[in-house]
TIDO-936936 format. One line per 2 residues: for each residue x, y negated, z of C-alpha. Coordinates in steps of 0.02 Angstrom, whole numbers, plus 50000, padded with zeros to 5 digits. Each point is the difference from the previous one (the first is absolute). Last residue first. Layout:
REM residues N
X,Y,Z | ...
REM end
This chain:
REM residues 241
47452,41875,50997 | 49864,50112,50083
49966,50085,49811 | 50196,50045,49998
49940,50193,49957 | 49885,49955,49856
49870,49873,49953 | 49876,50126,49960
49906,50089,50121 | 50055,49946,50165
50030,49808,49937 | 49821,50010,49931
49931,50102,50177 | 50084,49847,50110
49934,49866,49900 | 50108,49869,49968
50034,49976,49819 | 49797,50050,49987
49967,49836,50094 | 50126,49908,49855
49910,50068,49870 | 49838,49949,50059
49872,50154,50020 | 49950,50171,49953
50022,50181,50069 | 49924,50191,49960
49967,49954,49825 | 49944,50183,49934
50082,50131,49881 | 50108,50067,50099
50095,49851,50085 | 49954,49847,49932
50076,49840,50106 | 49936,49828,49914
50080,49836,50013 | 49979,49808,49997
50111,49855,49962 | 50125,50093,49933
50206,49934,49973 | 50050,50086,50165
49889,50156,50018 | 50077,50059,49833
50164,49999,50054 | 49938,50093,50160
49899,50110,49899 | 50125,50067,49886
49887,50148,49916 | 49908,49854,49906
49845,49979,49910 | 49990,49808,49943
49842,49916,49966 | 50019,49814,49947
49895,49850,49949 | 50108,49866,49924
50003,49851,50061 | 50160,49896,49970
50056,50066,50193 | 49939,50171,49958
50118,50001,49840 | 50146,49946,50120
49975,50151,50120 | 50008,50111,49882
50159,49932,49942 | 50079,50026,50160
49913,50178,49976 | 50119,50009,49864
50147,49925,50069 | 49993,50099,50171
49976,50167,49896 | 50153,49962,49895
50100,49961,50158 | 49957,50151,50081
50037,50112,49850 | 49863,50063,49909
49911,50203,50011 | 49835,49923,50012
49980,49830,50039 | 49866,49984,49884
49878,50129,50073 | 49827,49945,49920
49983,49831,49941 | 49847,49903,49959
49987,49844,49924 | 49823,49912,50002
49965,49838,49889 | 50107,50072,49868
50082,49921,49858 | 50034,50169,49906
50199,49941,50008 | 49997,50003,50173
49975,50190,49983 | 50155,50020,49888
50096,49868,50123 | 49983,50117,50148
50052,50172,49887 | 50134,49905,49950
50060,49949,50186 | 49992,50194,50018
50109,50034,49851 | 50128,49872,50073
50016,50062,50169 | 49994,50175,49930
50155,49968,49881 | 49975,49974,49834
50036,50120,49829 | 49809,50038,49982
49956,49823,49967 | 50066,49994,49854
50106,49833,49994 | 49959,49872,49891
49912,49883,50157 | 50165,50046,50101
50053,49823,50066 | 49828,49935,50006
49963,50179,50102 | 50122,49941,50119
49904,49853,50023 | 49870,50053,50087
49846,49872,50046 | 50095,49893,49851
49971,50115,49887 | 49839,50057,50062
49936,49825,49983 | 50068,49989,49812
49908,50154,49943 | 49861,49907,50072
50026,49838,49910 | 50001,50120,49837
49856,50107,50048 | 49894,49811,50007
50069,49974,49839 | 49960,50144,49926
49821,50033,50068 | 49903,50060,49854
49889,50123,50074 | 50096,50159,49951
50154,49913,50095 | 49910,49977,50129
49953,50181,49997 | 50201,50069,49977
50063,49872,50144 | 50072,50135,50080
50076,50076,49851 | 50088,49820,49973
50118,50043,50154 | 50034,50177,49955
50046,49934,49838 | 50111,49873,50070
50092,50104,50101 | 50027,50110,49863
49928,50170,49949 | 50064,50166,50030
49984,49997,50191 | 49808,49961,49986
49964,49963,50176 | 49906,50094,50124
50057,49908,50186 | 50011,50165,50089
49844,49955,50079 | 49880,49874,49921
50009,49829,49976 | 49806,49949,49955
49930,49861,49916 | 49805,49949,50057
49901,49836,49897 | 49864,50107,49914
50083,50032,49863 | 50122,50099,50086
49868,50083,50064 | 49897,50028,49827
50183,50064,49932 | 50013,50146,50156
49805,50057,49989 | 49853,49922,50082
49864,50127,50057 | 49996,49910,50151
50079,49829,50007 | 49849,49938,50072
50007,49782,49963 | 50016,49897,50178
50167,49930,49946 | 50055,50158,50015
49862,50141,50074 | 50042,50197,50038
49867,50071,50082 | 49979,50204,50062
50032,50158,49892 | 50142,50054,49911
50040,50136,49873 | 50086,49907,49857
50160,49930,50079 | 50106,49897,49865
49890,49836,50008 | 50095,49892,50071
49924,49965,50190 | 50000,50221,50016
50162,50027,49936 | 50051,49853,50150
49908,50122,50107 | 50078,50133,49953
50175,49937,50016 | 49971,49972,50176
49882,50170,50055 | 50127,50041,50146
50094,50120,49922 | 50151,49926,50046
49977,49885,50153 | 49907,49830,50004
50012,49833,49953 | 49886,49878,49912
50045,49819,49999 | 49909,49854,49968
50063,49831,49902 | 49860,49889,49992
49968,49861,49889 | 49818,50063,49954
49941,50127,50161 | 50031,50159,49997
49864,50139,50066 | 50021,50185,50064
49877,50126,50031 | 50070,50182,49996
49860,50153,50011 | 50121,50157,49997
50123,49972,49854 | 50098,50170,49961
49826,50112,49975 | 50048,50157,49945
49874,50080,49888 | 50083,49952,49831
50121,49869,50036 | 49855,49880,50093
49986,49834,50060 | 49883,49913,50127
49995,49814,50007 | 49867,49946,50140
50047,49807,49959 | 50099,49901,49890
49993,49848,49974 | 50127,49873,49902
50008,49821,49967
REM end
């Protein structure tokens, strides 16, 4: 579903993303981990449109996305989560919500928005309970589960997540990527960037180590769960447990 290959990116005449070829296939959930300033975030500017000064292939659904800006993406079938989750605190919930369905709605979708609306509700209930609530006034469990539903809302065939455990409380981070999980097992094509690699590890069926710019490992989830350089790296001090 998506290809990329010899992607090189540039903030001015640094060069954060050294050559990176990646693919994901359609039902997949794949996992990119990696250190800070590794070149994550970048790449996911890169797949939507945000990163102008690029060079390389970027192909969905065998179409070039170069030159494509943010609404052609989204268009294109790809929703992204991105870090610090980037709500609209003085709006509601439901605002928020419909705001990611803003170019189905321009198309005449209303109905199909309004199952949707009803999906995310039941995905997270707690934002049910709090759809006339601004969003600003939840916590960051809640906020971040918005952020998830606002891209589902778009109806994509490609979600992509950068960072959403980020600053959350275990058990919030276990629900969402519980959740994760569940949209990969209805068939939905994920990429989720993730400091937490172990967590991540465990609900992706393939994964990609970047460390400066350039893919220095790839494999199975679960062989990367077990690999004695991963658990080094980035699974922390109890990496023998």
């Amino acid at each position: 579903m998506l290809r990329i290959r010899n992607l090189k990116c540039y903030y001015g005449k640094i060069m954060a993303l050294k050559g990176v070829s990646l693919h994901i296939g359609q039902g997949e959930l794949v996992t990119l981990i990696g250190t800070n300033g590794s070149g994550k975030s970048t790449l996911l500017q890169a797949i939507c449109g945000l990163m102008n000064h690029w060079d390389g292939e970027i192909r969905f659904k065998d179409a070039s996305l170069r030159g494509a800006d943010p609404p052609a993406v989204v268009k294109a079938g790809i929703s992204l989560v991105p870090e610090g989750r980037q709500i609209f605190p003085p709006l509601t919930v439901e605002d928020n919500l419909m705001l990611g369905a803003y170019t189905r709605l321009r198309r005449g979708e209303r109905q199909a928005v309004a199952r949707d609306l009803e999906m995310v509700s039941k995905l997270f209930p707690v934002l049910r309970e709090r759809v006339q609530q601004l969003a600003g006034t939840l916590s960051g469990g809640e906020q971040q589960m918005l952020a998830i539903g606002r891209a589902l809302m778009a109806r994509p065939q490609l979600l992509v997540l950068d960072e959403p455990s980020m600053g959350l409380a275990p058990l919030v981070v276990a629900r969402i990527l519980e959740t994760l999980a569940d949209l990969r097992r209805e068939g939905l094509t994920i990429l989720l960037v993730e400091q937490n690699a172990r967590a991540a590890l465990q609900i992706a069926d393939r994964g990609y180590v970047l460390e400066t710019g350039r893919i220095v490992l790839q494999g199975r989830a679960a062989d990367l769960l077990v690999d004695e350089e991963v658990k080094r790296a980035y699974l922390g001090k109890d990496y023998r447990d």
